[in-house]
N, C-alpha and C positions, 0 to 999 in steps of 0.2 A: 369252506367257501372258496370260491375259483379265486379272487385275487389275493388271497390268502397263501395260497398254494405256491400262484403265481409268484409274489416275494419272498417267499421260502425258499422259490427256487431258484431264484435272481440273486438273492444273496448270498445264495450258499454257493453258485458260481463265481460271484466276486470274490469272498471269503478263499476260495481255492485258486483264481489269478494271482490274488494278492500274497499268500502266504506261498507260492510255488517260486514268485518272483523275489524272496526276500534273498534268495541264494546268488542271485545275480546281482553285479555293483549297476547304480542308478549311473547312466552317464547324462543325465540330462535335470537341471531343472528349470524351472519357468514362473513367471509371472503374469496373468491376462487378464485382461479391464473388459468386461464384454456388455453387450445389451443385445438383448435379445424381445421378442413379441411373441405372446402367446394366445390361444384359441382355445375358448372352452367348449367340451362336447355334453356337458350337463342337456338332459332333456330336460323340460318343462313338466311340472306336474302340481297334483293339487290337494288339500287336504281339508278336510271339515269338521269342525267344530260343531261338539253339541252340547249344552245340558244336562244337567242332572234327570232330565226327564225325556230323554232326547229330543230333544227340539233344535233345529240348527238354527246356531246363533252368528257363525263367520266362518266362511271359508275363504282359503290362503291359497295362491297359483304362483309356485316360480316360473317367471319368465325368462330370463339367460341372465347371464354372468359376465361382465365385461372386467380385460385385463388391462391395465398399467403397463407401458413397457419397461421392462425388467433390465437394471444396472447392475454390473455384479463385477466381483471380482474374484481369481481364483490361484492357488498354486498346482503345482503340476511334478513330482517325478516319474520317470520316464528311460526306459533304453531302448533300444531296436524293438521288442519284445512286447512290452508290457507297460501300463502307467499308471499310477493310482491321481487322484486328483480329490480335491476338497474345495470350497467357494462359500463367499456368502452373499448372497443378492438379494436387492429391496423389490417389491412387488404388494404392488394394489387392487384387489378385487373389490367387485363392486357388484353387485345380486340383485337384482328388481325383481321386486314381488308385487301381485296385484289383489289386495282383499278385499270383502264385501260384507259388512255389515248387518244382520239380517232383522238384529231386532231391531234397527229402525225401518221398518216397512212403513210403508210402501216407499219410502227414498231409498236404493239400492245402488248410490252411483258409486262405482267400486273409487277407491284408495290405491293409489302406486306408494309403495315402498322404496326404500333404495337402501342395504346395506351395505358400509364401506368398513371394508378391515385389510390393515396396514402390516402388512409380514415381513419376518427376515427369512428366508428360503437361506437352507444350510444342504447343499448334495454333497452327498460324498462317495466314490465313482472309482472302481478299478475295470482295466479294460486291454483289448488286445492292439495291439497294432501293426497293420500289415503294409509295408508302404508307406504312403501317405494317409492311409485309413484309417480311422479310430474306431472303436468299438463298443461300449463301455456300459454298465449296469450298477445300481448302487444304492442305498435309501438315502431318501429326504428328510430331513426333520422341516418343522417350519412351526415359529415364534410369531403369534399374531399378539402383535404388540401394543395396537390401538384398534378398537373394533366401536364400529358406531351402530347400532342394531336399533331399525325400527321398532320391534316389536315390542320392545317395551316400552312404547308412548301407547303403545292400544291397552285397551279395557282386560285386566284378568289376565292379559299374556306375560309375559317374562323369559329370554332368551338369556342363558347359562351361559357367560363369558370361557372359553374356552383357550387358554394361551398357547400350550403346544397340542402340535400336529403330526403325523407322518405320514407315509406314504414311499414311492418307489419310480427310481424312470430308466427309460434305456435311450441309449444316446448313438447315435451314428454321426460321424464328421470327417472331413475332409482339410488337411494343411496346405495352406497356400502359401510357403516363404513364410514370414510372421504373423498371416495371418489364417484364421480358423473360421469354417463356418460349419455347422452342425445343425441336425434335426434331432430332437428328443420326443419321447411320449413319456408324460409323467402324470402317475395315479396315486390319491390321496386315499387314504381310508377313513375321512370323514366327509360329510356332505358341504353343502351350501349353507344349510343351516339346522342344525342336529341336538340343538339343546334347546330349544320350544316347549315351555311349559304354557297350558292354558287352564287356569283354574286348578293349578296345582297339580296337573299329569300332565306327563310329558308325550308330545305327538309333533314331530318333525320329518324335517324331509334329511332323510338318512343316504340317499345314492350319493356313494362315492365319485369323487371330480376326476374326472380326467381332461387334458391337455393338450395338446402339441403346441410343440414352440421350435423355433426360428431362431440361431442365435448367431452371431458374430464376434469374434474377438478378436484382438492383436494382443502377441504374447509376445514376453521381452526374457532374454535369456540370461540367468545369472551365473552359469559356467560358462 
């Protein structure tokens, strides 16, 4: 699969910054408290439920994915060269879905949903530095620690708690004096909502999330 590939080949970039630069002494380290906002590019799409006899009994529509602005904190070493970086930031999704009932006909007036699930986002990020430039590529884990899922207040559905994550993002940034502002793209390899069982089989919506996010930090120097 193409995003498959794609972090295979993201990491295995990092993996060779990182392990090139063990040779060289760190002259820099850092501390940075940042908040950043993020944009989901999830589409919408819909899935249908039938019967042991096919008969459609509910069909399910994600609508978008709304973000939390994201607190984090990170450390950083660094020389002229090269920098590896690691963080951990709090982040809230929130997924509205729109479903519709079928065996009560003729009343067909659809249900909004709203799932809320509560993460620790864990990047961990080596990367070039030219100038003022940063460059940087790395995987994510992410710990979803509190997850509130509609679907299991509906009839015969049930949604498989799912605590970690991964995924991958690439980072571009700019330093200003102690301050940092950065653009990421970051892709998850799980969906919106990917563990949907209805009547005991499982049928969800599996596209992978992807991101962009806007971040800001002030980083404090501990050499």
């Amino acid at each position: 699969m193409k995003f498959i590939s794609s972090i295979l080949k993201i990491f295995l970039l990092s993996t060779i910054i990182l392990c090139s630069s063990l040779n060289i002494s760190w002259t820099q380290i850092s501390i940075s408290v940042s908040t950043s906002y993020f944009l989901s590019f999830n589409r919408g799409s819909e899935i249908k439920y039938d019967d042991q006899f096919d008969f459609l009994t509910y069909s399910v529509r994600f609508l978008e994915e709304d973000i939390s602005p994201v607190f984090g904190v990170s450390c950083t070493v660094a020389n002229d060269l090269v920098y590896v970086r690691g963080g951990i930031h709090l982040r809230q999704l929130k997924s509205r879905f729109r479903s519709i009932n079928y065996l009560k006909f003729p009343d067909l007036t659809p249900q909004f949903l709203e799932k809320k699930s509560n993460t620790l986002l864990i990047p961990i990020e080596a990367g070039l530095r030219v100038d003022n430039f940063n460059i940087g590529a790395g995987p994510s884990i992410v710990w979803h620690y509190s997850t509130q899922s509609p679907f299991n207040q509906l009839p015969e559905f049930e949604e498989r708690e799912r605590k970690i994550s991964g995924g991958y993002h690439i980072s571009f940034n700019y330093e200003l004096n102690k301050l940092q502002l950065e653009i990421l793209y970051e892709q998850r390899f799980h969906g919106v909502a990917e563990d949907i069982y209805y009547r005991g089989d499982e049928k969800s919506f599996k596209q992978s999330s992807q991101y962009l996010g806007l971040m800001m930090s002030y980083r404090f120097e501990l050499n």
